[in-house]
N, C-alpha and C positions, 0 to 999 in steps of 0.2 A: 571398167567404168567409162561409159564414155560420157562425153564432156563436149557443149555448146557455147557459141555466143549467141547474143539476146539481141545485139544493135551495137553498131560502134560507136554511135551517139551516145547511145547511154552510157558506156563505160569512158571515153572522153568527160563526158560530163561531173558522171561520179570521182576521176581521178581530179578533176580541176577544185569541185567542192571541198573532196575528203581526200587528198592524197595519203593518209596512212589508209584507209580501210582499204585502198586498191591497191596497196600490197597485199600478194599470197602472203595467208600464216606458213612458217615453217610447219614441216612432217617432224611428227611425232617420232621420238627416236622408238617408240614402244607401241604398236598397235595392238589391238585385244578384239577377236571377231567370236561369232560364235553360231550358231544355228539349231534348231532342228529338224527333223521331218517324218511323217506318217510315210512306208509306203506299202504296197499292196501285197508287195514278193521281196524279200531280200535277196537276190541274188551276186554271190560272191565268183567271178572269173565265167559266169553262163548258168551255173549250177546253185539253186534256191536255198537255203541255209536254213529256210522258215517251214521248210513242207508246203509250199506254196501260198503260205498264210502271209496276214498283215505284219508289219513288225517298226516298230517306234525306233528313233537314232535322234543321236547328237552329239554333237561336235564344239569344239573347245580351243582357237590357236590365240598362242602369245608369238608374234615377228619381230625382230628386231631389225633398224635400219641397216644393219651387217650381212644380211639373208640369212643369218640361222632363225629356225622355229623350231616351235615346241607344240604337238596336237594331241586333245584326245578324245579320240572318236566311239559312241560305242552302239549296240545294235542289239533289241532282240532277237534271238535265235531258238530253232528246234533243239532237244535233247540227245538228238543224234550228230550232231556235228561234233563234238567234245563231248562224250561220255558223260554226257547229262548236263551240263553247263545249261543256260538259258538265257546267258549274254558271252557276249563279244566284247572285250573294250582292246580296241588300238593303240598303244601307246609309241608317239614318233616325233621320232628329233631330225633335224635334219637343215641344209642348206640350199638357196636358191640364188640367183642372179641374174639379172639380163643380160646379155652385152647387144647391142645396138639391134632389139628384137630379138635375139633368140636367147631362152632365158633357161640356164643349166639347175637340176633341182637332183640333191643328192642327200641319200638318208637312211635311216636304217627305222623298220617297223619290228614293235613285239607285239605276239598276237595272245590277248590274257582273257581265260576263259575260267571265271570264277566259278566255284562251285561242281567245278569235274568229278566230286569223290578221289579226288586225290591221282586220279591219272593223267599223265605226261603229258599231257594237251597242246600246252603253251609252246610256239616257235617264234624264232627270230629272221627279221628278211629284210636284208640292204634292197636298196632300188639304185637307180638311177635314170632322167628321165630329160630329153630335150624336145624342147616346141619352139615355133617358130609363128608370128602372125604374120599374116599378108591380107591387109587391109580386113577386110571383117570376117577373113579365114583363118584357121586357125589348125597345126598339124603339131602332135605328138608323138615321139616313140620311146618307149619307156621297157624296162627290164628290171625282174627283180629277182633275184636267186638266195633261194634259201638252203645255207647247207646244209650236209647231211648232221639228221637230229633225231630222236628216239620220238617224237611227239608226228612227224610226218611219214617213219617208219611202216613198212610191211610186215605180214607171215608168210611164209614160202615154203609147201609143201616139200618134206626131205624127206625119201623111205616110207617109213611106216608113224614119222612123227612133223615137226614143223618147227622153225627158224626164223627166228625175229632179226632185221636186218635194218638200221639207221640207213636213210633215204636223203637224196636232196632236189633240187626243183627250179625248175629257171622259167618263168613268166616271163613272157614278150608281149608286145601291144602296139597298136597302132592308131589312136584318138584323132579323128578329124570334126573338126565345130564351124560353125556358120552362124552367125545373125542374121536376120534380116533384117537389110537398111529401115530406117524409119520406124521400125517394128520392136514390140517386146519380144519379140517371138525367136530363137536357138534352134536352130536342127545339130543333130551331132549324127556322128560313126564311129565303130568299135570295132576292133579283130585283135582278137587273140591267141595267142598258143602256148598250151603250158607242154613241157616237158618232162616227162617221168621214167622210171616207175617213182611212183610216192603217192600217200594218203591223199594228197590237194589232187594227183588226177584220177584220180580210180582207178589206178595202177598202172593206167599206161598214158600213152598223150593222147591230147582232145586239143579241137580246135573251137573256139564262143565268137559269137557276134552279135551285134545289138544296133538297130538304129532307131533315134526317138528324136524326139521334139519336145522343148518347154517356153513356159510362157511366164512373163517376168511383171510383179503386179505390186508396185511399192517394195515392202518387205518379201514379199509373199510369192514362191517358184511355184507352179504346175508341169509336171510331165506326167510324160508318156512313153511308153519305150518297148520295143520287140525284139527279146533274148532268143538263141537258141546256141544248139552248139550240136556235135558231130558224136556224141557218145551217149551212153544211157549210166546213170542211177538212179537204182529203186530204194525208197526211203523203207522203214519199218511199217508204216500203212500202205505201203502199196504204190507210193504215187513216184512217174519219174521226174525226180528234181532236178534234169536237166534238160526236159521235153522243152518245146517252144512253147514262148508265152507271152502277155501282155505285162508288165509292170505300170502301175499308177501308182504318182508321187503327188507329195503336197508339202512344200518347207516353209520356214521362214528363218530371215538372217536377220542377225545383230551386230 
């Protein structure tokens, strides 16, 4: 959030008239944020979730002045990502802090995919994640590893039959952000590499990137954004959910 002065006159003035109102209120030991947003493609790590379709999302954090939180996020999705499921919800607890700009953020994510018909869907995945700003730049590198679990599991051809084998999965990432000065206006960058074999890469490693741009209007975010990535999945219609693509967004926070 960034934050101006208006004239030093006027705030002289106001502290002479009103010196309690020119003190800052203390911070809430308890903040409550939340949002939603429309966007065009859900795309989870490069690869679409939705079949390339629209999909609805919203989000939910309680912070405490201590940096633990508590979020839950959730998302329409296609049938084929969990065995029929046709949502996603996030659920994540977790800690953050600054120290003198660079701000440590550690957690652990469940990924709950109601309505699977009872198959093993649901996985658990620690992160952990440091950024750093430099004036209205802003760099990330974040990792999250999920270990081996029946719900990200393989089949692996043996003989004349086939072998189910619990899998695990290490996400890497690299988030760079920009504002422009004076401007509502945000460019970002994204690189990613997951590491497999596992369900989350189509059995082997792939590498995603993305660069976009959003525009900031009261409540109200606009982007835009260009995914691709280095591997192919074909959904059950046909289409590759990891081909390159445009994503159009539209949120709003509370």
């Amino acid at each position: 959030m960034r934050k101006s002065i208006v004239g030093l006159t006027a705030v002289l003035l106001s502290s002479i008239a009103a010196p309690a109102l020119a003190q800052d209120e203390p911070a809430p030991a308890v903040t409550v944020t939340g949002g939603a947003t429309v966007v065009s493609d859900y795309r989870f790590r490069g690869i679409s979730q939705t079949d390339k379709r629209f999909a609805v999302q919203g989000t939910f954090t309680i912070a405490h002045e201590s940096g633990f939180y508590a979020t839950v996020w959730g998302s329409s999705i296609d049938d084929y990502v969990a065995a029929g499921s046709d949502q996603e919800i996030d659920l994540i607890a977790g800690w953050a802090k600054d120290f003198n700009g660079t701000k440590l953020d550690l957690g652990v994510l469940y990924y709950y995919y109601p309505g699977s018909g009872g198959m093993n869907s649901d996985f658990v995945e620690p992160y952990v994640a440091v950024s750093h700003t430099f004036g209205p730049l802003s760099a990330k590198v974040s990792a999250a590893y999920a270990p081996k679990q029946n719900a990200i599991g393989l089949t692996f051809p043996v003989g004349t039959g086939s072998v189910f084998k619990k899998e695990d999965n290490l996400y890497t990432a690299l988030d760079l952000g920009a504002g422009i000065p004076n401007t509502p206006v945000s460019l970002s960058a994204h690189l990613g590499h997951s590491f497999g074999p596992s369900y989350l890469t189509i059995g082997k490693e792939y590498t995603d990137w993305s660069v976009g741009a959003s525009y900031t209007w009261n409540h109200l975010t606009f982007g835009v954004s260009y995914v691709d990535t280095d591997d192919d999945f074909i959904t059950p219609t046909g289409r590759n959910a990891s081909k390159a693509g445009v994503v159009g967004s539209i949120g709003v926070a509370f």
